[in-house]
C-alpha positions as CSV (number, residue, x, y, z in Angstrom):
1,X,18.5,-52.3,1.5
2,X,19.3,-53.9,-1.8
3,X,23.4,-53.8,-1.0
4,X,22.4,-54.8,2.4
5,X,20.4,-58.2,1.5
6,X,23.3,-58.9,-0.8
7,X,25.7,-58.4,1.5
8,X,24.0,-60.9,4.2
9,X,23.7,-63.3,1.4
10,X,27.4,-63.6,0.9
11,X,28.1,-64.2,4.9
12,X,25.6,-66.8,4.6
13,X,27.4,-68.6,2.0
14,X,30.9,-67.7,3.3
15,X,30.3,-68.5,7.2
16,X,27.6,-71.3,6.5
17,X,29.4,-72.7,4.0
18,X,32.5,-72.5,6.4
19,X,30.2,-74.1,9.8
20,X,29.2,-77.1,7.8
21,X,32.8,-77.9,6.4
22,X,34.1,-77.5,10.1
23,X,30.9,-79.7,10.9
24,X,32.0,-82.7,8.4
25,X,35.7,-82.1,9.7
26,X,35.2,-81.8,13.9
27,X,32.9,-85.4,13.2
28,X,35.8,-86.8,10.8
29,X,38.3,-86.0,13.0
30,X,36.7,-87.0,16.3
31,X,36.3,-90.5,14.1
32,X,39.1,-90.9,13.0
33,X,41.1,-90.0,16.3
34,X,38.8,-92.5,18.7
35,X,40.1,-95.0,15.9
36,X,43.6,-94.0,16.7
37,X,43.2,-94.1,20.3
38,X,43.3,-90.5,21.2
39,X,40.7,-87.2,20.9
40,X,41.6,-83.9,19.1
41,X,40.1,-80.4,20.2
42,X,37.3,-79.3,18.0
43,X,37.5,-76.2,19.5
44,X,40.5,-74.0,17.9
45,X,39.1,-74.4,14.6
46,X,35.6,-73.3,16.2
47,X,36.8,-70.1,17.6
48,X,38.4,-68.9,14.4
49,X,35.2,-69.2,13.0
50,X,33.6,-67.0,15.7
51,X,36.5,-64.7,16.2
52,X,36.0,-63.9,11.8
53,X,33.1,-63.6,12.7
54,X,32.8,-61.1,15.2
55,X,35.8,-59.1,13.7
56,X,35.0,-58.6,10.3
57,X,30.7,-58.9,10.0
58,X,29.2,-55.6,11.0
59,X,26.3,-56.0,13.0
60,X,24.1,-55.3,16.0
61,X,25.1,-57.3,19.1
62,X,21.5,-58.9,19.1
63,X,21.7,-60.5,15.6
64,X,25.4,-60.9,16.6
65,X,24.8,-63.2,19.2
66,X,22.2,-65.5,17.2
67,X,24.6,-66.4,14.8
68,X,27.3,-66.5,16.9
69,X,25.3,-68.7,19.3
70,X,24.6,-70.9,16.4
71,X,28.3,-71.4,15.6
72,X,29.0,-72.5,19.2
73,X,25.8,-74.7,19.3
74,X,26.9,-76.5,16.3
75,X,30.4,-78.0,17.7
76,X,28.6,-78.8,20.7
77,X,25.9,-80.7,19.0
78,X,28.6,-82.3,16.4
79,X,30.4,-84.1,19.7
80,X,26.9,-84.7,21.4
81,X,26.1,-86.8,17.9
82,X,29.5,-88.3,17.1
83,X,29.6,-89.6,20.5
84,X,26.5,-90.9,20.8
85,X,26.7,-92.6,17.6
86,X,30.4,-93.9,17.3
87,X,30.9,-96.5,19.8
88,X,34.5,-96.0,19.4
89,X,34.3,-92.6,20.6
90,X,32.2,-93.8,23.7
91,X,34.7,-96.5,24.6
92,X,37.3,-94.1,24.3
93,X,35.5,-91.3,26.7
94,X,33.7,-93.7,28.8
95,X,37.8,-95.1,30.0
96,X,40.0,-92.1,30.0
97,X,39.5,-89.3,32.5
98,X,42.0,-86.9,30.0
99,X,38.7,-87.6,27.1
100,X,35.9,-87.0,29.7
101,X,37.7,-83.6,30.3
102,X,38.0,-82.8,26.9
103,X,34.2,-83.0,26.2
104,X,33.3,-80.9,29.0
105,X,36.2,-77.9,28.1
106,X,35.3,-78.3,24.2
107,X,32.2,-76.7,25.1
108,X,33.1,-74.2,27.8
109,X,35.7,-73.0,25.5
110,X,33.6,-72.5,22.6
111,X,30.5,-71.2,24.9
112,X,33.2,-68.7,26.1
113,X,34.4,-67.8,23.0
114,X,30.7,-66.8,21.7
115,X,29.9,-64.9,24.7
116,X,33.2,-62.7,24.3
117,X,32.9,-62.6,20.7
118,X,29.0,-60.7,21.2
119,X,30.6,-58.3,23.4
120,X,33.4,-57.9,21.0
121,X,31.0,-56.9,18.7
122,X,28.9,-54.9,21.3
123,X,32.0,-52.7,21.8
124,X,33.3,-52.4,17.8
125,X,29.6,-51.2,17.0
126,X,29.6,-48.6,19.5
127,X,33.0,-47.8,18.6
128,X,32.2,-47.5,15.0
129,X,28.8,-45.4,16.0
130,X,30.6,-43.3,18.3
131,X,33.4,-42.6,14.9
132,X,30.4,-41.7,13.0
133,X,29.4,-38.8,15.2
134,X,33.0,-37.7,15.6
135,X,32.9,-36.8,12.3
136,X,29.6,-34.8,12.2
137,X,29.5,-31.5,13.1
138,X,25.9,-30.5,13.7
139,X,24.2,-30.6,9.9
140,X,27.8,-30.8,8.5
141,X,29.9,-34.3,7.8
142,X,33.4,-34.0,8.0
143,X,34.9,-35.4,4.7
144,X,38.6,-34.6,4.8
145,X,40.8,-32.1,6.6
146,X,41.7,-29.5,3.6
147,X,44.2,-27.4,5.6
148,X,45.6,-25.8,8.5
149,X,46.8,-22.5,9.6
150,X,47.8,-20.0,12.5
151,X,43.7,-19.4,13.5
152,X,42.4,-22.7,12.9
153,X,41.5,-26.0,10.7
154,X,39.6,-26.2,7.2
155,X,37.6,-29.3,6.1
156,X,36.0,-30.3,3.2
157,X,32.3,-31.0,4.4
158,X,28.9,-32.0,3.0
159,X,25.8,-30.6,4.6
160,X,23.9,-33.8,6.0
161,X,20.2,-32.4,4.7
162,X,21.4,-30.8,1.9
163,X,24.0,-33.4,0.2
164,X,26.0,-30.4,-1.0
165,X,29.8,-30.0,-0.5
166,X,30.8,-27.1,1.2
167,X,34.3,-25.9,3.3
168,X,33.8,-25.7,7.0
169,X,36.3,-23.6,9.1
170,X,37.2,-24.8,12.7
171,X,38.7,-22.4,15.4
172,X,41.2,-24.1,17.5
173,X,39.9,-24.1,20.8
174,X,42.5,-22.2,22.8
175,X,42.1,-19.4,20.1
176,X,38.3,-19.2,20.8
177,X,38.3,-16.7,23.7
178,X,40.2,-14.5,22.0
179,X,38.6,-11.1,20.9
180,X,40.9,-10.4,17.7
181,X,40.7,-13.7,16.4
182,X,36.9,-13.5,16.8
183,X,36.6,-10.5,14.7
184,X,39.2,-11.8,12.6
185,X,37.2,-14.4,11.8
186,X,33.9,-12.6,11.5
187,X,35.2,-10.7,9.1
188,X,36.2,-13.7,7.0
189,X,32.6,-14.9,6.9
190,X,31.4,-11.4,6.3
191,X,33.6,-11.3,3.1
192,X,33.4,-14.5,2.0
């Protein structure tokens, strides 16, 4: 839990930290480019952000999408305000059909981008779950594969209740069925 609340500290400070410099920046630069006489897309900047996001935070697809629904709201609500409050930015909008565009596909884009980036992280999480059990064997956790030879694989393991190391032997499946490598095998356990 400890590691865990440290852990969400630092993506606070790295990914909030990073949402309000791309605040300041979208507002500069939709400022500053009304003043020039043309609008840039927030919006590339904006999905990096998300994309990071999704990628490299583990997390639940739930909590997922409140932050990453907070990074798309923020963009949104950055052109909402610049536009409302720079009257250079509403001249600019108000007479050109290409800038009434933009602020309607800054949005969509970035509204897309959050919805595919929570079921990116839907799908890594069940991926990363479904890895997990791969490697357990009933009460054993695979470690590392140790060896192989003619009857089957050896792995070094740690018993789940227990948190003891211990070697776990695998048959190979299409040597199962066969009597002699049964008893071969049983008596390997019985001497070992």
């Amino acid at each position: 839990r400890h590691m865990l609340a440290h852990l969400r500290v630092v993506e606070l400070i790295i990914f909030g930290g990073s949402a309000s410099f791309f605040a300041f920046l979208s507002s500069a630069m939709l400022l500053n480019s009304a003043k020039e006489g043309y609008l840039l897309s927030i919006a590339p900047m904006w999905m990096l952000l998300i994309f990071v996001y999704a990628l490299f935070i583990p997390n639940n697809w739930r909590r997922a999408s409140y932050i990453i629904g907070g990074m798309a709201l923020l963009p949104i609500l950055v052109s909402l305000t610049t536009w409302a409050a720079s009257s250079e930015v509403a001249n600019l909008i108000a007479q050109e059909p290409d800038f009434q565009r933009l602020m309607i596909e800054v949005p969509m884009i970035i509204v897309i981008s959050g919805v595919i980036a929570v079921w990116g992280v839907r799908t890594i999480n069940t991926l990363r779950k479904q890895a997990f059990e791969a490697k357990q064997l009933g009460q054993y956790k695979l470690k590392q594969r140790l060896g192989a030879g003619g009857m089957g694989e050896v792995y070094l393991a740690e018993h789940v209740l227990l948190k003891r190391p211990c070697a776990l032997k695998l048959i190979h499946p299409a040597k199962a069925g066969n009597p002699s490598t049964m008893a071969r095998f049983e008596r390997e356990v019985h001497s070992t």
